[in-house]
C-alpha positions as CSV (number, residue, x, y, z in Angstrom):
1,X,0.0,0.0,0.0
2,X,1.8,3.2,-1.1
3,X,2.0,6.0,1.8
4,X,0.3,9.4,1.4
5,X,3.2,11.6,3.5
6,X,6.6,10.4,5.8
7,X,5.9,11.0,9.5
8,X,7.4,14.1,9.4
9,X,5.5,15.7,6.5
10,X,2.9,14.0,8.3
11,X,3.1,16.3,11.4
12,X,4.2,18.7,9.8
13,X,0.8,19.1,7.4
14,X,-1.5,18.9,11.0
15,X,0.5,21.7,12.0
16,X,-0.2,23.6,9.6
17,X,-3.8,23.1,10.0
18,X,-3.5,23.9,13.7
19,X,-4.5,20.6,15.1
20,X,-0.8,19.3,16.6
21,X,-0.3,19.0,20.0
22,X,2.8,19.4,22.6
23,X,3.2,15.8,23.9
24,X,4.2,16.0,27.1
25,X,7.9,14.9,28.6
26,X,6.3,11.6,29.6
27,X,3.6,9.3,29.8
28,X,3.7,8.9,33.7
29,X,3.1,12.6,33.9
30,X,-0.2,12.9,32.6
31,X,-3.4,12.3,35.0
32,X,-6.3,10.4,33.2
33,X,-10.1,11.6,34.2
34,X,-12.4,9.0,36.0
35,X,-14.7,7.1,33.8
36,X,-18.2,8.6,32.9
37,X,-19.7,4.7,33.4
38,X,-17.1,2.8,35.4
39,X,-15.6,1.1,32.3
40,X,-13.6,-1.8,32.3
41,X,-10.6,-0.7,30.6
42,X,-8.8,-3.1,28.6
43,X,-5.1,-2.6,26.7
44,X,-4.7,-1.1,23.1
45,X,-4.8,-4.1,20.6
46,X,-4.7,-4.6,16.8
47,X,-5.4,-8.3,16.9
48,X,-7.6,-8.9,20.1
49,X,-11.4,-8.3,19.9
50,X,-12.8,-5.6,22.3
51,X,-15.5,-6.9,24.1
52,X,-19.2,-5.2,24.1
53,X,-18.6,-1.9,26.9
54,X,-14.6,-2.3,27.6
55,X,-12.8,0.3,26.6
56,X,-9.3,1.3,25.5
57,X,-7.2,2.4,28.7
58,X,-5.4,5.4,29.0
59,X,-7.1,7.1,25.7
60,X,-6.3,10.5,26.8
61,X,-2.5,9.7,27.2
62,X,-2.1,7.7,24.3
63,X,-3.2,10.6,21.8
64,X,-0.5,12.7,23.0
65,X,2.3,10.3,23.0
66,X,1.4,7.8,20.1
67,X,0.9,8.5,16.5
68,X,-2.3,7.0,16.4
69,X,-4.7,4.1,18.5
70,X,-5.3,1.0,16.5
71,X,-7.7,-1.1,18.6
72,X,-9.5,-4.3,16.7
73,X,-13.3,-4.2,17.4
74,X,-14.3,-7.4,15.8
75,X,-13.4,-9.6,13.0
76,X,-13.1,-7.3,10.3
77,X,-13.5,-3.2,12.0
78,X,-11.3,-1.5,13.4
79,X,-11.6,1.5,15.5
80,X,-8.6,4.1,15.0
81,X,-7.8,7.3,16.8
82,X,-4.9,10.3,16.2
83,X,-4.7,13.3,18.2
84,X,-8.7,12.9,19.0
85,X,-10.0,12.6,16.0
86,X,-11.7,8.7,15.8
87,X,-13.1,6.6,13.0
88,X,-13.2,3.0,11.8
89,X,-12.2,1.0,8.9
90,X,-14.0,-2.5,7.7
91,X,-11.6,-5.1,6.1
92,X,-12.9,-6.8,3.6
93,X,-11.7,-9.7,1.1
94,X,-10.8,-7.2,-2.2
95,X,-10.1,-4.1,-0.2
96,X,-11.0,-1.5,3.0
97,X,-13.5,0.4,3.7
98,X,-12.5,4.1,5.3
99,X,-15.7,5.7,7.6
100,X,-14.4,9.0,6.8
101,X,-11.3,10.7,5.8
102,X,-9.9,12.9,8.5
103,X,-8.5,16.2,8.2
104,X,-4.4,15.9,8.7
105,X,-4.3,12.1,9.5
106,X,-4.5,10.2,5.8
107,X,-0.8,8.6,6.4
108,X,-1.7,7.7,9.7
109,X,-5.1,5.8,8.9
110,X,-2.7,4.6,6.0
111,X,-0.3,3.1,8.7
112,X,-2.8,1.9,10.6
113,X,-4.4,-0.1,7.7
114,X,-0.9,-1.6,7.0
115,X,-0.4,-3.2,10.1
116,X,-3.3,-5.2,9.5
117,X,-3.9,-6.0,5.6
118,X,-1.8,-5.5,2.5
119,X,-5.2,-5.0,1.1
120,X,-5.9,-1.3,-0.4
121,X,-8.5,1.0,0.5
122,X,-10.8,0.5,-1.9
123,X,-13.8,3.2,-0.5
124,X,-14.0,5.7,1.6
125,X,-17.4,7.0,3.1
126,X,-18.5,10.7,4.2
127,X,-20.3,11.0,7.0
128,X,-21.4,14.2,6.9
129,X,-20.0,17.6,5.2
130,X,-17.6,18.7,8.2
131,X,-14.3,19.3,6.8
132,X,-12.6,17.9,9.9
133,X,-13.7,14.5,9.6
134,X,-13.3,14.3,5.4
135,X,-10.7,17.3,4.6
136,X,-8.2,14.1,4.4
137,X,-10.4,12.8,1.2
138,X,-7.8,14.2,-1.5
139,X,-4.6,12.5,0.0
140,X,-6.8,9.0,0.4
141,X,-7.9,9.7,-3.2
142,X,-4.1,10.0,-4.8
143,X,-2.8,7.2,-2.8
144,X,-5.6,5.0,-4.0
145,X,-6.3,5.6,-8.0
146,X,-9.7,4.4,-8.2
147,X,-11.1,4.4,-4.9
148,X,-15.0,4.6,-4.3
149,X,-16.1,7.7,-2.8
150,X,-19.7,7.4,-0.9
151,X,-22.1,9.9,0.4
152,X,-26.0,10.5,0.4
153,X,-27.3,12.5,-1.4
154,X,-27.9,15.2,1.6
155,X,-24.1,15.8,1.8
156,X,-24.2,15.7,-1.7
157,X,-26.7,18.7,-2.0
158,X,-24.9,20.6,1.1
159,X,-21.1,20.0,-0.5
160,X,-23.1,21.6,-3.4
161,X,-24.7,24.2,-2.0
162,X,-21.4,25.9,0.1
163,X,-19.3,25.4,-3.0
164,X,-16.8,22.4,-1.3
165,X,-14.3,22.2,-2.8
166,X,-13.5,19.2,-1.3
167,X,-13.4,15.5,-3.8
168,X,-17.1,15.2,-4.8
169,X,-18.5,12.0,-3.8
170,X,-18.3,9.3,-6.8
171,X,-21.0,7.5,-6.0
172,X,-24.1,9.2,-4.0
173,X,-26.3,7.2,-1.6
174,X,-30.1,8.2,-3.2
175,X,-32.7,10.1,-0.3
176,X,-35.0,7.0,-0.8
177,X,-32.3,4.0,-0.4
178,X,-31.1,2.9,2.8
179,X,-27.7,1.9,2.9
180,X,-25.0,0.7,0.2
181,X,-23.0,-2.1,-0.1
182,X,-19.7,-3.0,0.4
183,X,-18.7,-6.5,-0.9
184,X,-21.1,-8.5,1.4
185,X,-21.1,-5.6,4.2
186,X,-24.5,-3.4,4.0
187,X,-24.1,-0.6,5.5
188,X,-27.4,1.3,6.5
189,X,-28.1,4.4,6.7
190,X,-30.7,6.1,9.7
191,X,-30.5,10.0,8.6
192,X,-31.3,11.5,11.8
193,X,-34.5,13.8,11.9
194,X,-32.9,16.6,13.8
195,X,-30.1,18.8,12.7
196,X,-28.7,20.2,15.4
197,X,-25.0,19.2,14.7
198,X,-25.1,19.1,10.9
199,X,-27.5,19.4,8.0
200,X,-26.6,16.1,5.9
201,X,-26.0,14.1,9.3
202,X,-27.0,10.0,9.8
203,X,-25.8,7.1,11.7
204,X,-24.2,4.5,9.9
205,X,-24.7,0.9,11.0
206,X,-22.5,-2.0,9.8
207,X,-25.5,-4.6,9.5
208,X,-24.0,-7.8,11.0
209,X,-21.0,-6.5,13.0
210,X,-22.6,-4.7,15.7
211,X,-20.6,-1.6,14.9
212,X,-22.3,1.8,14.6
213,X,-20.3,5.2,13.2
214,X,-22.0,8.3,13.7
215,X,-19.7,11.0,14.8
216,X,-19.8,14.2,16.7
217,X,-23.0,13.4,18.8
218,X,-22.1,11.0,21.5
219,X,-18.4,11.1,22.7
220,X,-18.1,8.1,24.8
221,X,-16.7,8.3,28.2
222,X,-16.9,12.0,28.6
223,X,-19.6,14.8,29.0
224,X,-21.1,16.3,26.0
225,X,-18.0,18.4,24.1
226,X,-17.7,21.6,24.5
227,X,-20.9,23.3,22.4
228,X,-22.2,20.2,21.8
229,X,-19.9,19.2,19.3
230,X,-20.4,22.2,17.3
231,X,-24.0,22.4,17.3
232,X,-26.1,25.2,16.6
233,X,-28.5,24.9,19.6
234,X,-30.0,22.9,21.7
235,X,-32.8,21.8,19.7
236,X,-33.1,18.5,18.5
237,X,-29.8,17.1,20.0
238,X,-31.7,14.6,22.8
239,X,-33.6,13.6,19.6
240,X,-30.3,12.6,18.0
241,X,-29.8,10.4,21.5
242,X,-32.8,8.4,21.1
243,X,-32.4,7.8,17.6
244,X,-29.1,6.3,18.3
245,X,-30.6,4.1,21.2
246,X,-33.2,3.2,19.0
247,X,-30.4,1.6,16.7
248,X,-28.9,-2.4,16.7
249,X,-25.3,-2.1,17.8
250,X,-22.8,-3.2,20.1
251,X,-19.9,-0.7,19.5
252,X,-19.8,3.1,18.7
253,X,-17.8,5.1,17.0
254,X,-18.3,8.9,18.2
255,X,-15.6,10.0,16.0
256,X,-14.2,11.4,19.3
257,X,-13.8,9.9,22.2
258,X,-13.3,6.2,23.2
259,X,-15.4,3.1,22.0
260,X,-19.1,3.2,23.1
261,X,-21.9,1.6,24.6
262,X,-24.9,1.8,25.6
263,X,-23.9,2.9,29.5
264,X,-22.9,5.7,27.5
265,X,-26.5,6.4,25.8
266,X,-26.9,6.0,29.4
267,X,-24.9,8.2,31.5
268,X,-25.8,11.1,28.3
269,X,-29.4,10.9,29.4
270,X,-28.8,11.3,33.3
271,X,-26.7,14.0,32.4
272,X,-28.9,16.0,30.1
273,X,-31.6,15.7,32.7
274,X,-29.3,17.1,35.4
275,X,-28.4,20.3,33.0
276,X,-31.5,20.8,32.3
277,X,-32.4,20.7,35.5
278,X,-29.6,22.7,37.1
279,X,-30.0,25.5,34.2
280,X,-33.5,25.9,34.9
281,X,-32.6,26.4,38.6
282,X,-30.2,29.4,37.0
283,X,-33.3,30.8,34.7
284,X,-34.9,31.1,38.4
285,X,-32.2,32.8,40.2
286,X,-30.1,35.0,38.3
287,X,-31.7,38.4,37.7
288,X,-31.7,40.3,34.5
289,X,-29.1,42.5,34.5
290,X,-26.3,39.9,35.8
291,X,-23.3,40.7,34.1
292,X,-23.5,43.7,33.2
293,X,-20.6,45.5,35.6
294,X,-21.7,49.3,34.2
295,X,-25.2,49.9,32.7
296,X,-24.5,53.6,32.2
297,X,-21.1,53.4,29.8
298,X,-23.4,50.7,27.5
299,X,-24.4,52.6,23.6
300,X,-26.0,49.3,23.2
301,X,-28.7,46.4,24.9
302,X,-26.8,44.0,24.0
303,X,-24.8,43.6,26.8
304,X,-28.2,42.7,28.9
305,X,-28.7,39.5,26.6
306,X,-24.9,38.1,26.2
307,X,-24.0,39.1,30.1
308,X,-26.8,37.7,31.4
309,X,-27.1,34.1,29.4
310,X,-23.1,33.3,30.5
311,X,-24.3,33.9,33.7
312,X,-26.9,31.3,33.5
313,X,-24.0,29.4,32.0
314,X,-21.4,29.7,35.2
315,X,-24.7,29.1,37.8
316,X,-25.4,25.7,36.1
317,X,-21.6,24.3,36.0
318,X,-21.5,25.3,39.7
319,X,-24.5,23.7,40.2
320,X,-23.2,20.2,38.2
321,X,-19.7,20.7,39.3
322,X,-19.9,18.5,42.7
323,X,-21.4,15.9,40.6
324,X,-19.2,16.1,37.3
325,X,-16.6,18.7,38.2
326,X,-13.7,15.8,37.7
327,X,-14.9,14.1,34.4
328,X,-13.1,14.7,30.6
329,X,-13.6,18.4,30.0
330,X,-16.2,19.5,32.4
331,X,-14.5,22.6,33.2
332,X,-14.2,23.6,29.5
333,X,-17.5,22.3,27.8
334,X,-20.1,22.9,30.8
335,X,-20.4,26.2,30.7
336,X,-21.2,27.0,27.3
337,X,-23.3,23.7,26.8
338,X,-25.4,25.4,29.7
339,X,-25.4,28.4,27.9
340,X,-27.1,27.1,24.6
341,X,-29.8,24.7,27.2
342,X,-30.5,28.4,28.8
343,X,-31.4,29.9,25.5
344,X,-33.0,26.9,24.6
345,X,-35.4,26.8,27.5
346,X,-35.3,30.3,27.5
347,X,-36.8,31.2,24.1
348,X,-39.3,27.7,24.0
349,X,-41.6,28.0,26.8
């Protein structure tokens, strides 16, 4: 299998597109958070199975000392991480099958493939029209002349629509069909009803393996990212939650994250309750006005809106913190997550 960059071109393109990291001096130094379920954490392996709900240990550590995380999930995927950005990869009997092609780590999913097959990638699938899950499409595409390049016909209209200039898809998954093939792997497609992380999203399930991909929604093991993963509101994500649950599957792939289960659907629920809950407490106590240090210097109202909703925001992770304060990111993705509930349940009443 030909290589797309050396290691150091490698690292040297995700610098450039601002996603490196500083490792640090050594692995022993780094603290890992607690587990959102009380996983059983298992080691990294190529070649051993991962069992329905273990997880990979020491996830967090391993993206900012390895090159990548190559774990086997069963018999033919395999779930691979670099710098905290996740997919999988089906093995097949002519060729592989890439779920997505992420930005600034083609010669690392490239590696990855080659320590398990000689076999070529023969198709690569977009998700959804984020560039930082398939900005990596063009190196996949020269490395492997002839490749198949799969999307619905959603992402399709949406690449079309913004003027992408990302690779257009070479073969487009129809609004009425439900899945594709490839070889004797159907992959089917549940478009989600709700678009409160992307436009063109859907889950795609790997009929017969257990294994789910559906990226930027759930990332297992953690607290909902910072935002929600980018999304434009509240609205419609706990949709997205149950139409995951509603789904057969073992194993998910968040595309961030670690491996996933259903304690995870789990522990996303309790926690969504407990925002909600905590940010509504916030809507009840902090005055109109909060924020705003000097009413009289303001040309503006603005102030009143902005001030006032981070409030809300800072109430409700002090309100969560004695339950969640020491899980993956709290500190970081709690405050604006309560933020976007606050206008949420603000504005909907």
């Amino acid at each position: 299998m030909s290589r797309i960059l050396t290691m150091t071109s490698a690292f040297a393109l995700v610098a450039s597109l601002g996603l490196a990291l500083a490792a640090p001096a050594a692995a022993q130094d780094i603290s890992e958070a607690p587990s959102t379920v009380g996983a059983t954490y298992v080691a990294e392996s190529a070649t051993e199975a991962l069992a329905p709900g273990e997880k990979i240990e020491k996830l967090f550590t391993k993206n900012v000392t390895q090159d990548y995380v190559l774990q086997r999930l069963t018999d033919r995927v395999y779930f691979f991480q670099r710098q905290f950005y996740g997919t999988i990869f089906y093995v097949g009997d002519e060729g592989v099958l890439v779920f997505d092609a992420l930005e600034g780590r083609s010669a690392a999913v490239e590696a990855a493939i080659d320590a398990v097959t000689d076999l070529p990638i023969t198709a690569i699938l977009y998700s959804h029209d984020h560039a930082d899950h398939i900005a990596g499409a063009a190196e996949l595409i020269e490395a492997n002349p002839g490749v198949r390049v799969i999307a619905t016909q959603a992402t399709v209209d949406l690449m079309d629509r913004l003027g992408s200039k990302l690779p257009r898809p070479t073969e487009v998954i129809a609004a009425d069909a439900d899945g594709f093939a490839f070889e004797d792997l159907t992959v089917r497609v549940a478009a989600f009803g709700s678009d409160a992380h992307a436009h063109d999203h859907a889950a795609y399930v790997l009929e017969g393996t257990g294994v789910v991909h559906v990226p930027d929604v759930i990332n297992p093991d953690q607290p909902p990212f910072w935002s929600f993963a980018g999304a434009e509101g509240y609205l419609g994500y706990r949709d997205l939650i149950d139409q995951i649950d509603a789904l057969e599957w073992d194993y998910l792939s968040g595309g961030h994250g670690n491996v996933g289960s259903r304690d995870d659907v789990a522990f996303y629920r309790q926690y969504l309750d407990d925002l909600e809950a905590a940010v509504g407490e916030a809507l009840g106590n902090v005055p109109w006005g909060a924020g705003v240090e000097d009413p009289a210097s303001l040309n503006a109202h603005t102030a009143y809106l902005s001030g006032w909703i981070a409030e809300i925001g800072k109430y409700a992770t002090d309100k969560l913190r004695p339950e969640y304060g020491e899980y993956y990111g709290f500190e970081y993705s709690a405050p604006k997550n309560a933020e976007l509930v606050g206008m949420y349940l603000f504005s909907y009443r």
